[in-house]
N, C-alpha and C positions, 0 to 999 in steps of 0.2 A: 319868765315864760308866760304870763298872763297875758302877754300879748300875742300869744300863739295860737288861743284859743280858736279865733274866727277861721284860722285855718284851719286847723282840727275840723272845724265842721264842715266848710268849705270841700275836704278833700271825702267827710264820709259821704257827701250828697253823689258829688262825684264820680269816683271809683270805688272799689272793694279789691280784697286779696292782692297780689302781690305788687300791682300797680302803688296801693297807697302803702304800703311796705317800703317800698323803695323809695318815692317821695317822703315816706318818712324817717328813714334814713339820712336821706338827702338834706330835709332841712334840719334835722338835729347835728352835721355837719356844717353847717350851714351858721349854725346856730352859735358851735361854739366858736368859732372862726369869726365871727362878730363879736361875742361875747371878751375873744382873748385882746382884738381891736380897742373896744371902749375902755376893755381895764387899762390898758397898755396907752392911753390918751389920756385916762383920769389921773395915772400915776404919772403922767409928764407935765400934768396938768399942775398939779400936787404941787411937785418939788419946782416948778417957777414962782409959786406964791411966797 
């Protein structure tokens, strides 16, 4: 998630209250739905070597 950061800041400049609530919702959704992707590529990745 350290590459999340520039968003993090991105969205306090932005918006406040429930707007970035919900964008942040949004991308930690978002988030693991990528996360469960790369695992699910590394582990196919894996067992062809």
């Amino acid at each position: 998630l350290k590459n999340a950061q520039p968003f993090w800041l991105s969205l306090d400049t932005r918006r406040h209250g429930k707007n970035a609530k919900n964008d942040f919702l949004k991308f930690l959704k978002n988030a693991q739905i990528f996360c469960l992707l790369m695992a699910r590529q590394q582990a196919r990745e894996g067992c062809e070597k």
